[in-house]
C-alpha positions as CSV (number, residue, x, y, z in Angstrom):
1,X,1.2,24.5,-19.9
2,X,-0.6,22.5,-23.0
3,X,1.7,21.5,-25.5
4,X,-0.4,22.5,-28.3
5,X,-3.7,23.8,-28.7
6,X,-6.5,22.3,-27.0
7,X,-9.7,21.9,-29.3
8,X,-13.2,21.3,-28.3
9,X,-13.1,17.7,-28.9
10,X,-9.8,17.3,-27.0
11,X,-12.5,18.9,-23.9
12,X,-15.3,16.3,-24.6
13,X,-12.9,13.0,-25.0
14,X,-11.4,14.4,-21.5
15,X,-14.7,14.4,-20.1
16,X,-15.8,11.0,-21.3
17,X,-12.8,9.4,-19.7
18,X,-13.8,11.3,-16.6
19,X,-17.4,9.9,-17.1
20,X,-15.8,6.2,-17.2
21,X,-13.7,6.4,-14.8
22,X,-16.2,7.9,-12.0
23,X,-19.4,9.2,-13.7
24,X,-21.1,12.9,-13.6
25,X,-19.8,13.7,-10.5
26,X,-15.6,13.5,-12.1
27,X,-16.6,15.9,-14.9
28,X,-14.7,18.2,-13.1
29,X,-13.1,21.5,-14.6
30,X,-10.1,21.7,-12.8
31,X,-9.4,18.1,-12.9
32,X,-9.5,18.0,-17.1
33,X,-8.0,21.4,-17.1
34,X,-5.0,19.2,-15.5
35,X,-5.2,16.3,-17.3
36,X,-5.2,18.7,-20.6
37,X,-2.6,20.2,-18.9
38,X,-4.0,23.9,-19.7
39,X,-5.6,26.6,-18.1
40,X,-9.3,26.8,-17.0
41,X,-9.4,29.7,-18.9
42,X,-9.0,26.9,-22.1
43,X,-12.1,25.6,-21.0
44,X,-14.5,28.8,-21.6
45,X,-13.1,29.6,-24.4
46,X,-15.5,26.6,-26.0
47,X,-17.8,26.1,-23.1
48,X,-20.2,28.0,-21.3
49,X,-20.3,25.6,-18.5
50,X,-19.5,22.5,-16.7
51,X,-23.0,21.4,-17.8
52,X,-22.6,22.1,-21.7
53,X,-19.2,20.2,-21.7
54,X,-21.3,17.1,-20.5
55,X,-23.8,17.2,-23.1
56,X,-21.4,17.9,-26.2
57,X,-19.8,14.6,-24.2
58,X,-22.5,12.9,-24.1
59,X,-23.4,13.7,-27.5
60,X,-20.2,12.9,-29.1
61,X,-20.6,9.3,-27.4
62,X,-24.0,9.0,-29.1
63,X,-22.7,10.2,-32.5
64,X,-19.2,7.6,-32.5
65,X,-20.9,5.0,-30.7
66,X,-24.2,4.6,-32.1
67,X,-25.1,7.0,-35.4
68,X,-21.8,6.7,-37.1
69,X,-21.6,2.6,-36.6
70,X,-25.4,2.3,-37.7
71,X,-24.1,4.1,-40.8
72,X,-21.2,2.8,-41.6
73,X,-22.5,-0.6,-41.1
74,X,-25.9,0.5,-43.4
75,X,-23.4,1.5,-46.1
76,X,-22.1,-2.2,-46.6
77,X,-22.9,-4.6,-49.5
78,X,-23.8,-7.1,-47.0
79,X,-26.0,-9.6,-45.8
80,X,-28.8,-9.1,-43.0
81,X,-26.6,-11.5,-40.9
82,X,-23.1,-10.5,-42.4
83,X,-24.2,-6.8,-41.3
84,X,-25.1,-8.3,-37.9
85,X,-21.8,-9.8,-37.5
86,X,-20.2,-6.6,-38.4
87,X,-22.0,-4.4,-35.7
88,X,-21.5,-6.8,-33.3
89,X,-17.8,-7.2,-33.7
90,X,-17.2,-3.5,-33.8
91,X,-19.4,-2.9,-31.2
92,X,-17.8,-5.6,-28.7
93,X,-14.4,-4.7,-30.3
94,X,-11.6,-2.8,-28.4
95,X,-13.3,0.3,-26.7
96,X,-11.9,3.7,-27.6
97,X,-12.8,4.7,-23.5
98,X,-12.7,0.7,-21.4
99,X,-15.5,1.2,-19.1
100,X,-17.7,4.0,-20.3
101,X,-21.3,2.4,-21.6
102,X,-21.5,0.4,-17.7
103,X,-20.4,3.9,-16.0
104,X,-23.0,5.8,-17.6
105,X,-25.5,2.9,-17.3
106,X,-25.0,3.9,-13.7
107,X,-25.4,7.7,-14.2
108,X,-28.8,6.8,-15.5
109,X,-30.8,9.2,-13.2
110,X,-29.2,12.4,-14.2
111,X,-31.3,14.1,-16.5
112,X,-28.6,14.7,-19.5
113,X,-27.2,11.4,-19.7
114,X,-30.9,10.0,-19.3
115,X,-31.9,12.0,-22.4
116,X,-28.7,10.6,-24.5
117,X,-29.0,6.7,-23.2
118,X,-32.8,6.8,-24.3
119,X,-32.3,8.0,-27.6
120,X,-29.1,5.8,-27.9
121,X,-31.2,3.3,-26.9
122,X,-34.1,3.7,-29.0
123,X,-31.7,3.8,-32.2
124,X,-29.8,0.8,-31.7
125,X,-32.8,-1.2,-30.8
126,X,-35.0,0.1,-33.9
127,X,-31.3,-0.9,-36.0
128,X,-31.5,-4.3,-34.3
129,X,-34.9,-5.0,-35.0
130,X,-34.4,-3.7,-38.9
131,X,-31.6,-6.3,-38.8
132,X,-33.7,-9.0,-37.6
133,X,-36.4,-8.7,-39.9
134,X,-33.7,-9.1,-42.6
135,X,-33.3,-12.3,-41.6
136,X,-36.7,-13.2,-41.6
137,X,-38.6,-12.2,-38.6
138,X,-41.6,-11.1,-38.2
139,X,-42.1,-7.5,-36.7
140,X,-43.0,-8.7,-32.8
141,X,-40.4,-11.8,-32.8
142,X,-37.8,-9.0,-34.5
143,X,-38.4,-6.9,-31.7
144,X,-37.8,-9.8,-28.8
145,X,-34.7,-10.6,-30.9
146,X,-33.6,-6.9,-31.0
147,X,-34.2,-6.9,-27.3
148,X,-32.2,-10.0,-26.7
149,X,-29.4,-9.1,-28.6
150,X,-28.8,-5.9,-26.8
151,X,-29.3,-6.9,-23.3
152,X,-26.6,-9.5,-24.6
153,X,-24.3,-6.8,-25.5
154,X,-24.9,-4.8,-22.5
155,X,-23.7,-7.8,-20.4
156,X,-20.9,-8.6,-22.4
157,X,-19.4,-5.4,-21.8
158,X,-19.8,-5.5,-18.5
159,X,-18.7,-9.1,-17.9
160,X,-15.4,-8.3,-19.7
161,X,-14.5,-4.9,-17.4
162,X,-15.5,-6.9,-13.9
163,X,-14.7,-10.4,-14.8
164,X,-11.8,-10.7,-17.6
165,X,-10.0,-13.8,-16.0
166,X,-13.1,-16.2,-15.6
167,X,-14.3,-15.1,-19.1
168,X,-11.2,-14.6,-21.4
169,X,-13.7,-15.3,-24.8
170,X,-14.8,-11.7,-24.0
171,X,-11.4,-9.6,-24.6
172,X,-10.9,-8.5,-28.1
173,X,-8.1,-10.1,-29.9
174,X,-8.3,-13.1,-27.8
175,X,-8.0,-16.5,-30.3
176,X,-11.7,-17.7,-28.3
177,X,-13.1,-14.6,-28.9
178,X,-13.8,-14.8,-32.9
179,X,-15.3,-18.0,-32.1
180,X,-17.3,-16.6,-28.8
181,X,-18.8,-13.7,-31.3
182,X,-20.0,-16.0,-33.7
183,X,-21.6,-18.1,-31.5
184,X,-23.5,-15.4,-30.1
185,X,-24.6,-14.1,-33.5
186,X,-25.8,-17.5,-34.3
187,X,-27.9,-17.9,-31.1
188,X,-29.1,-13.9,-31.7
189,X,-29.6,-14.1,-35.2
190,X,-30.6,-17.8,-36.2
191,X,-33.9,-17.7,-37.1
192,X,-36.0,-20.2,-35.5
193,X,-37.5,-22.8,-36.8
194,X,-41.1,-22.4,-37.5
């Protein structure tokens, strides 16, 4: 069936598609084991269950979407607002899975992807708000800053999956998108004037 071996990782990228494409409920054994094009027997060789492949999923998300960009973008010789500039571009850059952050936005009330969005959550806002106070902020006015500039990424992605025609600025690679990103940073990250 599988033209070479399927690993663990090949499990939880198969599930996080599923997760995009119709949430919790499309986290379905059978249904990867096809798209893997293996056995189900491939499966329990590194899960228990349906439920552990959706956490190691989930957690996978958290660790390429959130703890490896924090420190990768910690690691450069950078600016407060240069490092801004570089978290958001990667993070409104080309997604790996189109469509996954919304769809598990909307998976909200199951208790495992509740766990991973709060904790994803707390990190990139407490990174936000370290970024914001870089520039200047005070702690409270960081924290309103940090707030604003995630609820603006939040909607960006999900502007560009439902609307990409009325708002072409949004797609990646798009000539109006450099200059849509650095207008947001500005308005995000200016500081104001006191």
């Amino acid at each position: 069936m599988a033209k070479g071996r399927v690993t663990r990782d090949d499990w939880t990228m198969a599930a996080l598609r599923a997760l995009a494409r119709g949430g919790v409920p499309a986290v379905a054994v059978d249904v990867l084991a096809k798209e893997l094009e293996v056995s189900r027997g491939s499966f329990y060789w590194h899960f228990k269950n349906r439920d552990a492949l959706l956490v190691a999923a989930l957690e996978a998300w958290e660790r390429h979407a959130t703890t490896d960009v924090v420190a990768a973008i910690r690691a450069l010789e950078a600016t407060p607002r240069e490092r801004a500039r570089a978290l958001l571009t990667t993070a409104l850059g080309t997604e790996e899975i189109s469509g996954l952050e919304p769809a598990l936005a909307t998976q909200a009330a199951h208790p495992a992807v509740a766990e991973v969005i709060d904790r994803v959550t707390r990190a990139r806002l407490a990174y936000l708000t370290e970024l914001a106070e870089g520039i200047g902020l005070p702690p409270q006015a960081a924290r309103h800053r940090a707030l604003a500039c995630y609820a603006a990424y939040l909607g960006w992605l999900e502007l560009r999956r439902t609307s990409p025609a009325p708002a072409p600025e949004l797609t990646p690679g798009r000539p109006e998108a450099e200059a849509a990103l650095d207008h947001l940073v500005t308005l995000l990250l200016t500081p104001a004037d006191r």
